[in-house]
N, CA, C and O atoms as a GROMACS GRO file, in nm:
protein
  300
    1UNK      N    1  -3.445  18.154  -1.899
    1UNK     CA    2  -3.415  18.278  -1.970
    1UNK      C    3  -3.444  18.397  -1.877
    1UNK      O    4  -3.550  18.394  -1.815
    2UNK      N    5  -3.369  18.490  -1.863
    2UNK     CA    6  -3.339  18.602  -1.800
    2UNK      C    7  -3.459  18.687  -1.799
    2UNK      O    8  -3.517  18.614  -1.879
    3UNK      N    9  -3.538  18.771  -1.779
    3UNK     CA   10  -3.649  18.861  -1.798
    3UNK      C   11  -3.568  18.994  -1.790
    3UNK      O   12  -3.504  19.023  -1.688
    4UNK      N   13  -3.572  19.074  -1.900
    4UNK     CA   14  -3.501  19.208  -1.911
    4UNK      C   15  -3.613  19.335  -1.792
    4UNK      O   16  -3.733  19.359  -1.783
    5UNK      N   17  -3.502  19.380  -1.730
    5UNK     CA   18  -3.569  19.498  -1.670
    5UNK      C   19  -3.652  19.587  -1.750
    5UNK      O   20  -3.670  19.568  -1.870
    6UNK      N   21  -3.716  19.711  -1.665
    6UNK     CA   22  -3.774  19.786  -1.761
    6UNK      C   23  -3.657  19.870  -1.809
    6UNK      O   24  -3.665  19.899  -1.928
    7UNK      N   25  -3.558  19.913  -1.750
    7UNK     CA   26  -3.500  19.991  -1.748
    7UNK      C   27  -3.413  19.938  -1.898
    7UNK      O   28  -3.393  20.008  -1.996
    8UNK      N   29  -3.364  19.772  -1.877
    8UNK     CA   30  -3.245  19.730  -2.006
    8UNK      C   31  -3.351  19.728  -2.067
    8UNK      O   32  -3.306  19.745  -2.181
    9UNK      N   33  -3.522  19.714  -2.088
    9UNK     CA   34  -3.614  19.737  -2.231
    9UNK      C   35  -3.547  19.853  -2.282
    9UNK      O   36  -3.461  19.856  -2.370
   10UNK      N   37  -3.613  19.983  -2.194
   10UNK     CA   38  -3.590  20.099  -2.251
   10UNK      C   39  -3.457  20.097  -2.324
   10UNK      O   40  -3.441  20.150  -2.434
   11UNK      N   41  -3.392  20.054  -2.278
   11UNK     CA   42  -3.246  20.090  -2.318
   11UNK      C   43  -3.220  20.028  -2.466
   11UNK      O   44  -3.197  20.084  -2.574
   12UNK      N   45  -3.231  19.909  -2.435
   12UNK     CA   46  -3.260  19.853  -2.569
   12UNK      C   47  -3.292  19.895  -2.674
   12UNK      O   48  -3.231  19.896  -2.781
   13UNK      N   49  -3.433  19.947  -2.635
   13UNK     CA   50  -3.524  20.015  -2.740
   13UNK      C   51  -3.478  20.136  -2.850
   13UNK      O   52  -3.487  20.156  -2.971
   14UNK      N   53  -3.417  20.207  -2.718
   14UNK     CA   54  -3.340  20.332  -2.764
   14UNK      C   55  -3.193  20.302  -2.853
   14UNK      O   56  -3.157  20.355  -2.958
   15UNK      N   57  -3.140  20.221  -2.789
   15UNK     CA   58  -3.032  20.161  -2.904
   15UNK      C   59  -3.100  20.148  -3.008
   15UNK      O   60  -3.080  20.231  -3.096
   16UNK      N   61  -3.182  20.061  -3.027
   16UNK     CA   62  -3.244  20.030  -3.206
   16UNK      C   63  -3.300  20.116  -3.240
   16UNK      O   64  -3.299  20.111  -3.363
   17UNK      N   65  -3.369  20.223  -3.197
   17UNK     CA   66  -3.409  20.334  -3.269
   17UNK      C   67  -3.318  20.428  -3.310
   17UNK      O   68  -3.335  20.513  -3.398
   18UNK      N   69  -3.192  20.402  -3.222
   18UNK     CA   70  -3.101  20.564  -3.276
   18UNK      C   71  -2.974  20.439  -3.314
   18UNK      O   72  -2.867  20.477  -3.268
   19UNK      N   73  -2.965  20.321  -3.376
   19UNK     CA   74  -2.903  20.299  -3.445
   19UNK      C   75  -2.823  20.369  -3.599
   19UNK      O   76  -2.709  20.387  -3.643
   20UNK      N   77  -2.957  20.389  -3.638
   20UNK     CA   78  -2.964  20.476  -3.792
   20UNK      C   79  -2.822  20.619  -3.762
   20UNK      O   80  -2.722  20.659  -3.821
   21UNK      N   81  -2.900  20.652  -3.633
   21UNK     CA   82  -2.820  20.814  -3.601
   21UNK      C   83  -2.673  20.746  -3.575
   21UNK      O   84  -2.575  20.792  -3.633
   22UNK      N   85  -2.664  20.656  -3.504
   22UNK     CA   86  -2.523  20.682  -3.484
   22UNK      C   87  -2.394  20.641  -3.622
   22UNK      O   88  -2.280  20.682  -3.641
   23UNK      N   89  -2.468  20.559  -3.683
   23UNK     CA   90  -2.427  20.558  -3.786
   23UNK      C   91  -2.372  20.661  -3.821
   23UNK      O   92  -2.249  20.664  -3.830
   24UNK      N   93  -2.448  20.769  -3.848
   24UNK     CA   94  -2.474  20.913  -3.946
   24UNK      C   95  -2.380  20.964  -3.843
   24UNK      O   96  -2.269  20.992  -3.888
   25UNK      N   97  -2.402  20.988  -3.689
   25UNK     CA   98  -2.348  21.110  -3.630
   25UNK      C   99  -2.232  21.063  -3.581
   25UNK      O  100  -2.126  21.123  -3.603
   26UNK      N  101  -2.240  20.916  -3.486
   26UNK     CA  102  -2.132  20.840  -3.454
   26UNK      C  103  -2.156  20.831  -3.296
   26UNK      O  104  -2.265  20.804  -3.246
   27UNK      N  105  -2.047  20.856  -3.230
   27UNK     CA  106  -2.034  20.799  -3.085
   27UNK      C  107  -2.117  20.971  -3.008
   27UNK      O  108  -2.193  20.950  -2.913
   28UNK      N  109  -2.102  21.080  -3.039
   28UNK     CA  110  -2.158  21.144  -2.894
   28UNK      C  111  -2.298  21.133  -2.883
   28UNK      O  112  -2.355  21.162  -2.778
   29UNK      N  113  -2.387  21.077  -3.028
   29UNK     CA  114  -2.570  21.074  -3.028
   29UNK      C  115  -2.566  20.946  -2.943
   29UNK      O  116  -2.655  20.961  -2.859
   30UNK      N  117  -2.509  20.829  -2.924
   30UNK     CA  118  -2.512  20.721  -2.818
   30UNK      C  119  -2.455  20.785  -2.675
   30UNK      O  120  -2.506  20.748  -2.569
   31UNK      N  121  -2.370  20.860  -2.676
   31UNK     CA  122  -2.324  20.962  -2.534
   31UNK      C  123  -2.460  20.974  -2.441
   31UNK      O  124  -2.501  20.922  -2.337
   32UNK      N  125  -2.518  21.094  -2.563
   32UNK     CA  126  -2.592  21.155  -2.455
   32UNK      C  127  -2.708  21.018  -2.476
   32UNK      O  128  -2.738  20.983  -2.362
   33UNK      N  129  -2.786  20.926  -2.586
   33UNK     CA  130  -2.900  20.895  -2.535
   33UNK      C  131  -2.869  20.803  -2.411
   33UNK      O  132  -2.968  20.786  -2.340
   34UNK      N  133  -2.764  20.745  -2.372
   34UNK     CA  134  -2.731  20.643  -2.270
   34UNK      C  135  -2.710  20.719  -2.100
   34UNK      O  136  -2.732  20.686  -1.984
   35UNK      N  137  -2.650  20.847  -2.182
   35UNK     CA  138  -2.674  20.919  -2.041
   35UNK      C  139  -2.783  20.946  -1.975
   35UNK      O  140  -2.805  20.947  -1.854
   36UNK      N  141  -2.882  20.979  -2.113
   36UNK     CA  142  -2.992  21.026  -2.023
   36UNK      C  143  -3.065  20.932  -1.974
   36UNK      O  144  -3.120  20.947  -1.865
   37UNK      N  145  -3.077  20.830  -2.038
   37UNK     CA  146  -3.157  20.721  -2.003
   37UNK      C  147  -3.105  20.634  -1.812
   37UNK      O  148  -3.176  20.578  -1.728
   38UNK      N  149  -2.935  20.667  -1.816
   38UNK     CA  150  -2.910  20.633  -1.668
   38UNK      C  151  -2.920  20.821  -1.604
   38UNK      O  152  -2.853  20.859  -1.508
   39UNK      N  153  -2.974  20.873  -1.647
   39UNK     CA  154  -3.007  20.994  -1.542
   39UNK      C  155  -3.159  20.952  -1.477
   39UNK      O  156  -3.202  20.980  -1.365
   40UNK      N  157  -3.218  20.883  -1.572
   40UNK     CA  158  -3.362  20.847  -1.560
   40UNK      C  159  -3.379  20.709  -1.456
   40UNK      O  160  -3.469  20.677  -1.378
   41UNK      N  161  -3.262  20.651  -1.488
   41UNK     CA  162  -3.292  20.533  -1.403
   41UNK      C  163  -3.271  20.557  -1.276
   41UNK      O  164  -3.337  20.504  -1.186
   42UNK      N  165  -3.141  20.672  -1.248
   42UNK     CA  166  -3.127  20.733  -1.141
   42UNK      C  167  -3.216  20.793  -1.062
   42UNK      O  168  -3.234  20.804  -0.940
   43UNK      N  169  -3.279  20.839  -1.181
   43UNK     CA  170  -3.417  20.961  -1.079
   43UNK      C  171  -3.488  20.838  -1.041
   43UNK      O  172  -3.486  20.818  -0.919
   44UNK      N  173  -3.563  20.734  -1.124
   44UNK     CA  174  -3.656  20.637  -1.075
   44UNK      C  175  -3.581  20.558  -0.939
   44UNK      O  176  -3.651  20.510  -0.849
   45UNK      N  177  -3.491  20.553  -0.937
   45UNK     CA  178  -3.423  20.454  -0.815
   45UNK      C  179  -3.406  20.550  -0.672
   45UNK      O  180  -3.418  20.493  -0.563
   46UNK      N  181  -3.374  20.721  -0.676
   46UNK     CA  182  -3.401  20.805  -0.580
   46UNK      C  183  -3.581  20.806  -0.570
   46UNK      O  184  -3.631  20.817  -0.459
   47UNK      N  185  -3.651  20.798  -0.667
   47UNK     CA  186  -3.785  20.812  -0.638
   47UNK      C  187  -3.825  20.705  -0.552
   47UNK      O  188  -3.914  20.727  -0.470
   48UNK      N  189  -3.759  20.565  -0.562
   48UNK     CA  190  -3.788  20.460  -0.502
   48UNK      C  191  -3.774  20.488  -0.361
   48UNK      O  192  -3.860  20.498  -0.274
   49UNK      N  193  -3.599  20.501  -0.353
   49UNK     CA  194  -3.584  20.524  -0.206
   49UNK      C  195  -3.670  20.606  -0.125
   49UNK      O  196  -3.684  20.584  -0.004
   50UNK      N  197  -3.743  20.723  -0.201
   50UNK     CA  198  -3.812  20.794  -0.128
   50UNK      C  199  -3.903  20.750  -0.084
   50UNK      O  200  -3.917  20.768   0.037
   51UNK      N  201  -3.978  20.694  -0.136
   51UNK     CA  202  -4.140  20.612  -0.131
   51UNK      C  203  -4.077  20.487  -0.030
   51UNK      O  204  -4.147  20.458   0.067
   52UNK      N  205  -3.958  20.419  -0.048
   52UNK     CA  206  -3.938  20.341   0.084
   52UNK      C  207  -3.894  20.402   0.205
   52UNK      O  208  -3.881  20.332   0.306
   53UNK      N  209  -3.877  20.484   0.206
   53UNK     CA  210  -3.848  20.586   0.346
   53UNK      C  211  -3.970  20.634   0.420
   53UNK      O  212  -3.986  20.619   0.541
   54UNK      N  213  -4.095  20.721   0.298
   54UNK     CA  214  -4.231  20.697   0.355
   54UNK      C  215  -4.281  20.622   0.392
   54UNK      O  216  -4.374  20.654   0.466
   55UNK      N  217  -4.261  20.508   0.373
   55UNK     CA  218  -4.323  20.355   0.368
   55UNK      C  219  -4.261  20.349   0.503
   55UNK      O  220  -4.347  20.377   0.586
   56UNK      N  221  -4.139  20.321   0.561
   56UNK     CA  222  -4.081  20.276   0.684
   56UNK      C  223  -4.199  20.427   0.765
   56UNK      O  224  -4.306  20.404   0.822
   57UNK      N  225  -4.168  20.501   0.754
   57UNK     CA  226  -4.208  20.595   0.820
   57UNK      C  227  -4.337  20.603   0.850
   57UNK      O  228  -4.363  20.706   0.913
   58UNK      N  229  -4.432  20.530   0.827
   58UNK     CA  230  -4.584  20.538   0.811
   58UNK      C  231  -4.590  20.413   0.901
   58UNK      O  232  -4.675  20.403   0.989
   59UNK      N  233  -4.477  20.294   0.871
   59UNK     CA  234  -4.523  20.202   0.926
   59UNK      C  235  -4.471  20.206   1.095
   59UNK      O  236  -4.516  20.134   1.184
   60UNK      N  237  -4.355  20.322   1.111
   60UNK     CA  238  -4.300  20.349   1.241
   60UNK      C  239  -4.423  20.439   1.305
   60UNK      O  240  -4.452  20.438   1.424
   61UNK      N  241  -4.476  20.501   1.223
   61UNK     CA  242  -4.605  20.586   1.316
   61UNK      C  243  -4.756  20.472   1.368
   61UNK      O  244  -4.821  20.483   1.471
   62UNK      N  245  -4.772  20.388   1.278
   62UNK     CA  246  -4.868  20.319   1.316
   62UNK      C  247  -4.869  20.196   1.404
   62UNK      O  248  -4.966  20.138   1.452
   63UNK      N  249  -4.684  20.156   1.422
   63UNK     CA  250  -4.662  20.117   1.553
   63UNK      C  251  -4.647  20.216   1.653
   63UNK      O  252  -4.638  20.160   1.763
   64UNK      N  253  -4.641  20.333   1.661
   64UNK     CA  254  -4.658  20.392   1.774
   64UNK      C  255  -4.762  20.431   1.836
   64UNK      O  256  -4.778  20.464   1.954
   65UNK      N  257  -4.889  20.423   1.678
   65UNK     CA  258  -5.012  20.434   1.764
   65UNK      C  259  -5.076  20.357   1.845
   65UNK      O  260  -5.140  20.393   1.944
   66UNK      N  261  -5.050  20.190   1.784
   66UNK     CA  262  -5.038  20.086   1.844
   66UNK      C  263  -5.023  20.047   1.929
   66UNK      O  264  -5.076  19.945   1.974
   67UNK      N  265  -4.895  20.161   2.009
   67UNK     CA  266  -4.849  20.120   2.118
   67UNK      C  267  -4.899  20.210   2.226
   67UNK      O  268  -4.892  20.190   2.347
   68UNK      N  269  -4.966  20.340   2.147
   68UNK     CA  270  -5.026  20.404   2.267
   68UNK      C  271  -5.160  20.375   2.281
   68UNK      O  272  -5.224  20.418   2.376
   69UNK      N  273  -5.232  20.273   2.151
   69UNK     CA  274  -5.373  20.285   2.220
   69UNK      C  275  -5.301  20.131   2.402
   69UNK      O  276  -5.303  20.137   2.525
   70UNK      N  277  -5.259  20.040   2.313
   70UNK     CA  278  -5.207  19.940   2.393
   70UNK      C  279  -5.269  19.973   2.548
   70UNK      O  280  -5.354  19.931   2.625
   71UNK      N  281  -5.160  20.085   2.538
   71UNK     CA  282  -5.134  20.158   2.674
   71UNK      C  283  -5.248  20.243   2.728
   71UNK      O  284  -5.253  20.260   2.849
   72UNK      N  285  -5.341  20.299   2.649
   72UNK     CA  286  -5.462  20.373   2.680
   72UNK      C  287  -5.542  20.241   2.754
   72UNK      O  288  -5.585  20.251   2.869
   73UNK      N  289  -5.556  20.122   2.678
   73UNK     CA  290  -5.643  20.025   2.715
   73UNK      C  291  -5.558  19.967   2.865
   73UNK      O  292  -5.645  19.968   2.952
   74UNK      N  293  -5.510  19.950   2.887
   74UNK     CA  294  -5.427  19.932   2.964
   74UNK      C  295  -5.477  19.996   3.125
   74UNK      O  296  -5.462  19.940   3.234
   75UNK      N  297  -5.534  20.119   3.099
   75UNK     CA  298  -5.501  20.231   3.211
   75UNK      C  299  -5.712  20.217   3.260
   75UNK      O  300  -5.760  20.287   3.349
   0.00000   0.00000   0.00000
């Protein structure tokens, strides 16, 4: 059996809670909650990339320190 993301929880969730509404209001109260919820997944997935870009970047500086003590010991 599949393990639902956090993201299809949320989503989920939000379907069964605004079931009732769309009933009542119809298709644009599912519009926007689905939009916002992939604006959110969006922001979390740019937040990711960011934090993996620091991540490469921290690990490109601490091979370079690496490589200059190397070279200090070296001399």
């Amino acid at each position: 059996m599949e393990v639902p993301t956090p993201f299809q929880q949320r989503l989920d969730a939000a379907i069964a809670a605004c079931r009732g509404c769309w009933e009542s209001c119809g298709f644009p109260s599912q519009t926007r909650i689905v939009g916002k919820l992939e604006l959110e997944l969006e922001l979390e997935l740019e937040l990711e990339l960011e934090l993996e870009l620091e991540l490469e970047l921290e690990l490109e500086l601490e091979l370079e320190l690496e490589l200059e003590l190397e070279t200090l010991q070296l001399v």
